[in-house]
KOLLUMNU-679702 format. One record per residue (C-alpha): residue number from 1; y, z, x. Coordinates in Angstrom, 3 decimals, m for minus. Layout:
residues N
pos_Y_Z_X
NUM_Y_Z_X
...
***
This chain:
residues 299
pos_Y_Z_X
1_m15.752_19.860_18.020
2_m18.287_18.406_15.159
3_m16.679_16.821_12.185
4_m14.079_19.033_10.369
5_m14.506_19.582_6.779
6_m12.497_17.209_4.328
7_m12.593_14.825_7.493
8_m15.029_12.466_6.445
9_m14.825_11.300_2.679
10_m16.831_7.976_3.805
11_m14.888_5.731_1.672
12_m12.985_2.117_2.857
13_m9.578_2.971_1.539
14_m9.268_m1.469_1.395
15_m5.851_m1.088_2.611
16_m5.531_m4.659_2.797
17_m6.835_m5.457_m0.684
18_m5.551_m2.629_m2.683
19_m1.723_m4.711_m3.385
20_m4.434_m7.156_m5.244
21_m4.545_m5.497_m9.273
22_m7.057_m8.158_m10.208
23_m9.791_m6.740_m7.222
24_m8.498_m3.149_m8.254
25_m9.279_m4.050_m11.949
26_m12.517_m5.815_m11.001
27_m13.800_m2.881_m9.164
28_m12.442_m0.771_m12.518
29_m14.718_m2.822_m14.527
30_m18.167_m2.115_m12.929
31_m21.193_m0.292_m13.540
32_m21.207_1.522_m10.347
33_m17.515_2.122_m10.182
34_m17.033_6.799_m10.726
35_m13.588_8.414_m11.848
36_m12.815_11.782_m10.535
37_m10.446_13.345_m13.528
38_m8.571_16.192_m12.150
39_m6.332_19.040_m14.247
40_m3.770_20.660_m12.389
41_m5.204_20.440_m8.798
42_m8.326_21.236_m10.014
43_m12.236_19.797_m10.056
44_m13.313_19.740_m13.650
45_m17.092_21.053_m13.690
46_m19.939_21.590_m15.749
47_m21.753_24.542_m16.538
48_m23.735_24.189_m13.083
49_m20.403_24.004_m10.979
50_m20.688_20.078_m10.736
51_m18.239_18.101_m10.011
52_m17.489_15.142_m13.241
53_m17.448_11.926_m12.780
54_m16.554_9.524_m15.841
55_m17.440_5.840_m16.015
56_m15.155_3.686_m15.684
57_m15.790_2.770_m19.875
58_m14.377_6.042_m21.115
59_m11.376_4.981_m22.771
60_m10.392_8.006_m23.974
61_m10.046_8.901_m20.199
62_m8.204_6.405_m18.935
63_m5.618_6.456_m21.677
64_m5.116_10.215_m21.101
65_m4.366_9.308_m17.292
66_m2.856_5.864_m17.303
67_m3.565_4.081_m14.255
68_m5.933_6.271_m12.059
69_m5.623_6.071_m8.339
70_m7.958_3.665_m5.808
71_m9.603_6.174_m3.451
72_m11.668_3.222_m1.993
73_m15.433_2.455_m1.468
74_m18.534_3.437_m1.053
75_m21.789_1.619_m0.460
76_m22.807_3.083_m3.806
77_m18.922_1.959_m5.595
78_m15.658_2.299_m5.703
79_m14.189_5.226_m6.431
80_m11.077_6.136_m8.473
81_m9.210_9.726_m9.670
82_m7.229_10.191_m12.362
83_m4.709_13.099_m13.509
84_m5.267_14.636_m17.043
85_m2.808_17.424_m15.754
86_m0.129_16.310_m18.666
87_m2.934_17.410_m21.650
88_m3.215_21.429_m21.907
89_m6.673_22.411_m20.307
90_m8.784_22.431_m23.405
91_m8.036_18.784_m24.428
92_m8.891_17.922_m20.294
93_m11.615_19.654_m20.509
94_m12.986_17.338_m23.733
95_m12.106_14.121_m22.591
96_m13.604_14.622_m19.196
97_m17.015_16.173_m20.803
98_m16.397_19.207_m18.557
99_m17.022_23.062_m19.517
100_m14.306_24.767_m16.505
101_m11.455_23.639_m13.975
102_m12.523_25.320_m10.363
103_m10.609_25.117_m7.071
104_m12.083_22.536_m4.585
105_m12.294_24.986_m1.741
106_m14.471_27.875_m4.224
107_m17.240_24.942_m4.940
108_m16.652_23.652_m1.331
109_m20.160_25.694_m0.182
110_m22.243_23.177_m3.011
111_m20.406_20.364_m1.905
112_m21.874_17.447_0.456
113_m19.157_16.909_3.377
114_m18.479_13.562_1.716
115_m17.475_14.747_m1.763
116_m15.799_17.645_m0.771
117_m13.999_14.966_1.764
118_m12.838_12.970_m2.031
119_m12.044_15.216_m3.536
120_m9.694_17.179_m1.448
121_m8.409_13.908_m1.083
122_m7.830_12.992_m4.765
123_m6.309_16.354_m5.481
124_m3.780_15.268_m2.909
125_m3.077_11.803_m4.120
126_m2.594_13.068_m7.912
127_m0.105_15.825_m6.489
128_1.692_13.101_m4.852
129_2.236_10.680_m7.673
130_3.314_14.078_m9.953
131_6.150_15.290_m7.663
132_7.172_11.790_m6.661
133_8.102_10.299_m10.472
134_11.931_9.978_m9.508
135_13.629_8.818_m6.414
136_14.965_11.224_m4.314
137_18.304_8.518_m3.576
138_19.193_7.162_m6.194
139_17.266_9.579_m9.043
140_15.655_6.549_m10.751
141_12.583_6.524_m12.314
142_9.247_5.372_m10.054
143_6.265_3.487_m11.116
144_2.964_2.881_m9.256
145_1.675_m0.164_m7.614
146_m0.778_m0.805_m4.871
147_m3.900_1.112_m6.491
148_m1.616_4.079_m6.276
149_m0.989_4.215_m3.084
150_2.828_3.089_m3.434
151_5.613_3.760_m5.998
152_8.775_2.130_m6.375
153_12.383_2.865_m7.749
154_13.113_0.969_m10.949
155_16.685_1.980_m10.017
156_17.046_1.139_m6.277
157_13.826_m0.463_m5.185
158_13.371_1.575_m2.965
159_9.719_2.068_m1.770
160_8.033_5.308_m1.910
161_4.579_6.406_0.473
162_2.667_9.384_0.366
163_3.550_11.581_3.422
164_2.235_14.456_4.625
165_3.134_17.821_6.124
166_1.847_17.792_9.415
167_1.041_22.142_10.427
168_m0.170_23.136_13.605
169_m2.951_26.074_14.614
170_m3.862_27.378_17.508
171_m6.199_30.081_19.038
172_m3.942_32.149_21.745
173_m5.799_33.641_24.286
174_m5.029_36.007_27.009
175_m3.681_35.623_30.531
176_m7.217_36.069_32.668
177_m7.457_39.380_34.827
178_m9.825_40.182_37.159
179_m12.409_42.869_35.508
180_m11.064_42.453_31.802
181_m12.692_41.087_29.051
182_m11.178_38.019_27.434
183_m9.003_38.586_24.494
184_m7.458_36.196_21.969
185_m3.939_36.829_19.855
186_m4.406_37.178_15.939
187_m2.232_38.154_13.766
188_m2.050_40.444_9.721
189_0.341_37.542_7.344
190_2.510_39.412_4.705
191_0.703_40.361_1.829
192_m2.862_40.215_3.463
193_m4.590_43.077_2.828
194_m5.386_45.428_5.736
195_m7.939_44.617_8.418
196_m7.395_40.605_7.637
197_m6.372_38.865_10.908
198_m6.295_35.166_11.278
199_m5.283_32.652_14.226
200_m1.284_31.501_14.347
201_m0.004_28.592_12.439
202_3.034_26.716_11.288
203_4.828_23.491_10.073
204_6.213_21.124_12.537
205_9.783_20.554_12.541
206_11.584_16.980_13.227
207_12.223_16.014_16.772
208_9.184_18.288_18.371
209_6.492_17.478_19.385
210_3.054_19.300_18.798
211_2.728_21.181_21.247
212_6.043_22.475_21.664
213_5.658_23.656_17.541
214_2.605_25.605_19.453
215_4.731_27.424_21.595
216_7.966_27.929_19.322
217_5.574_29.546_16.217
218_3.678_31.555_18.654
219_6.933_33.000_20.440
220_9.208_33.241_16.937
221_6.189_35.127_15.136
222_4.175_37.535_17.716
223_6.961_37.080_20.958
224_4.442_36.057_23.069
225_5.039_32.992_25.245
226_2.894_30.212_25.537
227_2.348_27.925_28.244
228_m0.674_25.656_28.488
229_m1.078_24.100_25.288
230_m4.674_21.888_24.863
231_m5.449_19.732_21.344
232_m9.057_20.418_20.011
233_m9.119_18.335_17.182
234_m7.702_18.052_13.571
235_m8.209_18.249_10.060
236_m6.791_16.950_6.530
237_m5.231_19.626_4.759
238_m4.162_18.083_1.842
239_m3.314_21.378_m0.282
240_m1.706_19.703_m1.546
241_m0.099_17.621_1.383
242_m0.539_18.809_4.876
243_m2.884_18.299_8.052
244_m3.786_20.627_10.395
245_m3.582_20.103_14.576
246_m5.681_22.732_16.053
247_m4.910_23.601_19.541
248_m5.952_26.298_22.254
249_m3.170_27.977_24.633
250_m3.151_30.262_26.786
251_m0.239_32.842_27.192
252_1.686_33.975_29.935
253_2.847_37.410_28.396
254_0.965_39.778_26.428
255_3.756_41.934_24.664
256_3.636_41.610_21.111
257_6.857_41.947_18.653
258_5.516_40.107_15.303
259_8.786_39.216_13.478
260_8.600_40.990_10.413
261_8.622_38.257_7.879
262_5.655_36.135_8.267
263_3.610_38.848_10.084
264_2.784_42.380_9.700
265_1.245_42.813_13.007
266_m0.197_41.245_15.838
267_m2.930_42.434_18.265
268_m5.046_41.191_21.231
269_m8.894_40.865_19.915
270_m11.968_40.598_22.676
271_m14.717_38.967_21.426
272_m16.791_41.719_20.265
273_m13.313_43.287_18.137
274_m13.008_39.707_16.708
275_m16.548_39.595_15.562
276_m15.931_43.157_13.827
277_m12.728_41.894_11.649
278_m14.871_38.993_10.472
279_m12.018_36.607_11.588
280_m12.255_32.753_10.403
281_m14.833_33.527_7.812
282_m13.493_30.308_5.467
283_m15.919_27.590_6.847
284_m14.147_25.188_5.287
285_m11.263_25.451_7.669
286_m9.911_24.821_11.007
287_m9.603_28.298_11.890
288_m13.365_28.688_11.821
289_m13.907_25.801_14.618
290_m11.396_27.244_16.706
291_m12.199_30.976_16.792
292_m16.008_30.107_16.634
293_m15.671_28.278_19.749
294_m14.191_30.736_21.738
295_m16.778_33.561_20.502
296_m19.908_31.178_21.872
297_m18.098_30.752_25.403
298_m19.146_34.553_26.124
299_m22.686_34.280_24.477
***
């Protein structure tokens, strides 16, 4: 499988270093050093649909964001993000120099692997540091430290990491029979408009492993059960805090009862009926790997 999107942001993330605030406000200090500002989990663009990036000298921006977050670095600099999501979008939009906010994943087709790699990453980062401003024991308040990559309880002490939400996906295919054409298992989620099938996927619980989170979504959502279970590869999904474990399995049944809430229906696509739908059409994920590699086995 080639590299996934958002896989590969190209950065050293100085883990080692990043405890050090005098080499995190060195790096904020030079020339070469960028600042991603963000609004809301959103890029803020010019008129062209690029992405800003503010030297580290705008003052304006830094004391609209406080502390921005260490991404890490590049040969060309380090790289920081910083969350003007507490201003109302006009006033982000001036101190950043920026016309629009835009979703990563609609400017992901004029972004280089690397950037688009950043910034899904920053978007997660600033998400993190938002929902995580009060400790979940004690309810004190939290402060950053470590370049943003660690906040602790002013209450309790108690350290706080970002975590994420590890999902799994996986392309089902059929049990093989003699003189049938292979088939693979896609499914219609509530509220997708007709005709739009994608592959399976879920969130894995605690105390299971991947593969078993394979089997269980597959079985509670389409009733079909799942036996050989084989990782592909996976990707950072960090929308805002999740990554993705793609998989291939094969199934031992083929009757389908989708479970109503999650699914509207569930059917068993050959190659040239999966080509048809236009399934995994969003290059920027997963899905697209996965289903694209099965279609090229029959070419």
């Amino acid at each position: 499988m080639p590299k996934l999107p958002y896989a590969d942001n190209g950065l050293d993330r100085g883990g080692s270093r990043r405890a050090d605030e005098r080499w995190i406000s060195g790096l904020l200090s030079e020339q070469a050093t960028v600042i991603i500002p963000m609004w809301r989990d959103n890029c803020l663009t010019d008129g062209a649909d690029r992405v800003r990036q503010c030297a580290p000298e705008a003052a304006d921006l830094l004391a609209a964001c406080g502390q921005p977050v260490f991404l890490g670095v590049r040969a060309e600099g380090a790289v920081f993000a910083a969350d003007l999501s507490e201003l109302d979008e006009p006033a982000a939009l001036s101190i950043a120099g920026a016309t629009a906010a835009a979703d990563i994943r609609a400017l992901f087709a004029g972004l280089s692997g690397p950037d688009a790699a950043a910034l899904a990453y920053a978007k997660g980062m600033l998400r993190w540091h938002r929902e995580q401003r009060f400790c979940g024991a004690c309810g004190g308040t939290t402060e950053a430290g470590h370049g943003g990559h660690q906040r602790t309880c002013q209450g309790c002490g108690r350290l706080l990491f970002p975590r994420i939400e590890p999902a799994v996906i996986t392309l089902v295919t059929a049990p093989p029979e003699r003189g049938r054409e292979d088939r693979c298992l896609l499914a219609r989620h509530r509220g997708a408009k007709p005709g739009s099938f994608a592959t399976l996927a879920g969130f894995v619980e605690i105390g299971e492993s991947f593969e078993d989170a394979v089997r269980r979504e597959v079985a509670e959502e389409t009733g079909v059960t799942v036996s050989e279970v084989s990782y592909l590869g996976s990707q950072p999904w960090p929308f805002p805090s999740g990554i993705m474990i793609g998989f291939r399995s094969r199934a031992l049944t083929e009757a389908i009862d989708v479970d109503g809430d999650e699914l509207e229906e569930a059917r068993w696509f050959t190659r040239d009926q999966a080509r048809a739908a236009n399934v995994g059409q969003r290059r920027d994920s997963i899905e697209h790997y996965l289903i694209e590699g099965w279609l090229s086995e029959g070419d």
